[in-house]
C-alpha positions in Angstrom: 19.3 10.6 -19.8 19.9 12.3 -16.2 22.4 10.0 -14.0 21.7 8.0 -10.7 20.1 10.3 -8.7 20.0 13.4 -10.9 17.2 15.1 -9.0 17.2 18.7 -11.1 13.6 19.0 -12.4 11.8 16.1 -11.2 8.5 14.9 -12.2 7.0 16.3 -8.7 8.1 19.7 -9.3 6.8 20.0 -12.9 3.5 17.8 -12.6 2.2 19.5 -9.4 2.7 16.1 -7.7 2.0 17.6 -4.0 -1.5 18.5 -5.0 -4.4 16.1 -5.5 -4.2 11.9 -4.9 -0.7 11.0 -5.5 -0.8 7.8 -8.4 1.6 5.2 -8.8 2.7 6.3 -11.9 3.2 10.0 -10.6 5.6 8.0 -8.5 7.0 5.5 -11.2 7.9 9.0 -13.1 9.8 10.2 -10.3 12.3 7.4 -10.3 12.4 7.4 -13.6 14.2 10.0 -13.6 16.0 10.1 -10.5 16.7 5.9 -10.5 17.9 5.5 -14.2 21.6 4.1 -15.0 23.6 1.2 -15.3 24.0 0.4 -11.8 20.7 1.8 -10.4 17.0 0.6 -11.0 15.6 2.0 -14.3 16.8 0.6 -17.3 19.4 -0.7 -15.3 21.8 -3.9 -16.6 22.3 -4.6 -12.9 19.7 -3.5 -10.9 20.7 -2.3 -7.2 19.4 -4.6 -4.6 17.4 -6.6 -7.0 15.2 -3.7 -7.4 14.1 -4.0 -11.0 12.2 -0.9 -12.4 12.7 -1.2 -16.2 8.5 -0.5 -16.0 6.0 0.9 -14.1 4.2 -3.1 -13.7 7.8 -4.3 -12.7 8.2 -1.6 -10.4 5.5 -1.9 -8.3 5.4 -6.2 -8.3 9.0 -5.3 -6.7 8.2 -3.0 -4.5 4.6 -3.6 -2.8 4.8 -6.0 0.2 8.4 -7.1 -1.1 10.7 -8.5 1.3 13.5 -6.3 2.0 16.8 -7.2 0.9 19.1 -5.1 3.5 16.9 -5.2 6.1 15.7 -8.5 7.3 12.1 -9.1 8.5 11.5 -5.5 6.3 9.2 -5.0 3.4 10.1 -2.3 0.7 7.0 -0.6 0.5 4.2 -1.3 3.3 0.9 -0.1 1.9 -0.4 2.3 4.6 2.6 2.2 6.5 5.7 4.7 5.4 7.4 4.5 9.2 7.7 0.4 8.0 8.6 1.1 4.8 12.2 1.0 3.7 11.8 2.7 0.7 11.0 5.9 3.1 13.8 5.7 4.9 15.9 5.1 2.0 15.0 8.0 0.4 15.1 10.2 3.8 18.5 8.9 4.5 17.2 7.2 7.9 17.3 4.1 9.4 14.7 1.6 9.4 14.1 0.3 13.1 15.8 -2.8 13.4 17.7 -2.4 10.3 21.8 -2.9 10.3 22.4 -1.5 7.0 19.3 0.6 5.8 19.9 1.6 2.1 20.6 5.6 0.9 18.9 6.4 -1.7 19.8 7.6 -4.5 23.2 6.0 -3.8 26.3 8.0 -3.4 23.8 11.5 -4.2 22.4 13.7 -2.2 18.7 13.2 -1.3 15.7 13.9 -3.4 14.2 17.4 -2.5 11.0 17.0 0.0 8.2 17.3 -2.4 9.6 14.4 -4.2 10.0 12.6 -1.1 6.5 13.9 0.3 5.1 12.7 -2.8 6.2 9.0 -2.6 5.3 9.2 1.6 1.6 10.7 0.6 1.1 7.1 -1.9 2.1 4.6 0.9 -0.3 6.2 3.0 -3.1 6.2 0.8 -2.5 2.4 0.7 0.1 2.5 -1.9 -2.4 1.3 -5.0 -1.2 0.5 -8.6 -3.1 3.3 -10.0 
């Protein structure tokens, strides 16, 4: 099972994610296995910032119009919206406007490549659907 953040051969890069409408579950696949470990959010036996992600059903419930919990007044994931949405700048390594302590993601790894990151950006603009 790749580590926290392993980010060699992700689902984007081997499905052909940047072509086409971008799925939830293209996207559940990518943290799969880039969010898996003890620690993390997949299969995790603490999950980081409350994120669960054991599934793809779990996953979304905690991510769609989800409170933020490092950035008050935030959501994780605002459909239609990535410059809202923390989980963007988590994974870009950014800040999120009025955010004291926006999360890096994956923690203590270097960022996801930019198709995999394009990919998750392309679903929250097409209104971030549990498809």
């Amino acid at each position: 099972m790749p580590s926290c953040g392993s980010s060699a051969g992700t689902p984007a890069a081997r499905s052909g994610a940047s072509t086409g409408t971008v799925t939830f579950k293209k996207v559940y696949a990518l943290f799969q296995s880039t969010c898996s470990g003890a620690t993390c959010h997949v299969n995790a036996t603490r999950a980081g910032d409350m994120l669960a992600m054991n599934d793809q059903a779990t996953a979304y419930m905690s991510l769609v119009n989800v409170d933020a919990v490092s950035c008050a007044g935030a959501k994780r994931v605002v459909p239609g919206d990535p410059a809202k949405s923390e989980l963007v700048h988590a994974l870009k390594h950014t800040s999120l406007s009025g955010c004291a302590r926006t999360p890096k993601m994956p923690d203590n790894q270097p960022m996801l490549n930019q198709t995999d990151i394009d990919m998750v950006v392309s679903w929250i603009k097409s209104g971030a659907k549990n498809e």
